[in-house]
N, C-alpha and C positions, 0 to 999 in steps of 0.2 A: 481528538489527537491520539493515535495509536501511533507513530514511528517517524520518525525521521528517515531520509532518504536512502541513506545506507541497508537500515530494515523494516524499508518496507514491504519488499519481495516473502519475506519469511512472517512477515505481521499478516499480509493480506491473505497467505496461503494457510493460515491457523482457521481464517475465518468460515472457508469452505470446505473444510476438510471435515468429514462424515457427514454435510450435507446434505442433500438430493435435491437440491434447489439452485438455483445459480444464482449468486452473489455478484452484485453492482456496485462497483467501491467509486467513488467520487473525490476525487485528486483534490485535497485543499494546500493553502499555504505551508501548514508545516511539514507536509510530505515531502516538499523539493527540501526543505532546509539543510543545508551542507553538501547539497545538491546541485543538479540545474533540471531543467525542464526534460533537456534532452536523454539524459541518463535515468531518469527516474519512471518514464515513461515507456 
């Protein structure tokens, strides 16, 4: 559990940044929380 739906845009972009590898992040429950499916995606 790193964010909630509002940040996870800015959570997931920490985790690729400096890099050189491509990062595969995998949507669980509490990513949409306060969210919807739609928006968070």
């Amino acid at each position: 559990d790193i964010a909630e739906s509002r940040s996870l845009k800015k959570a997931s972009q920490g985790f690729a940044c400096g890099l050189d590898k491509p990062v595969y992040f995998v949507l669980g429950n509490h990513d949409y929380y306060g969210g919807s499916i739609e928006g968070t995606t």
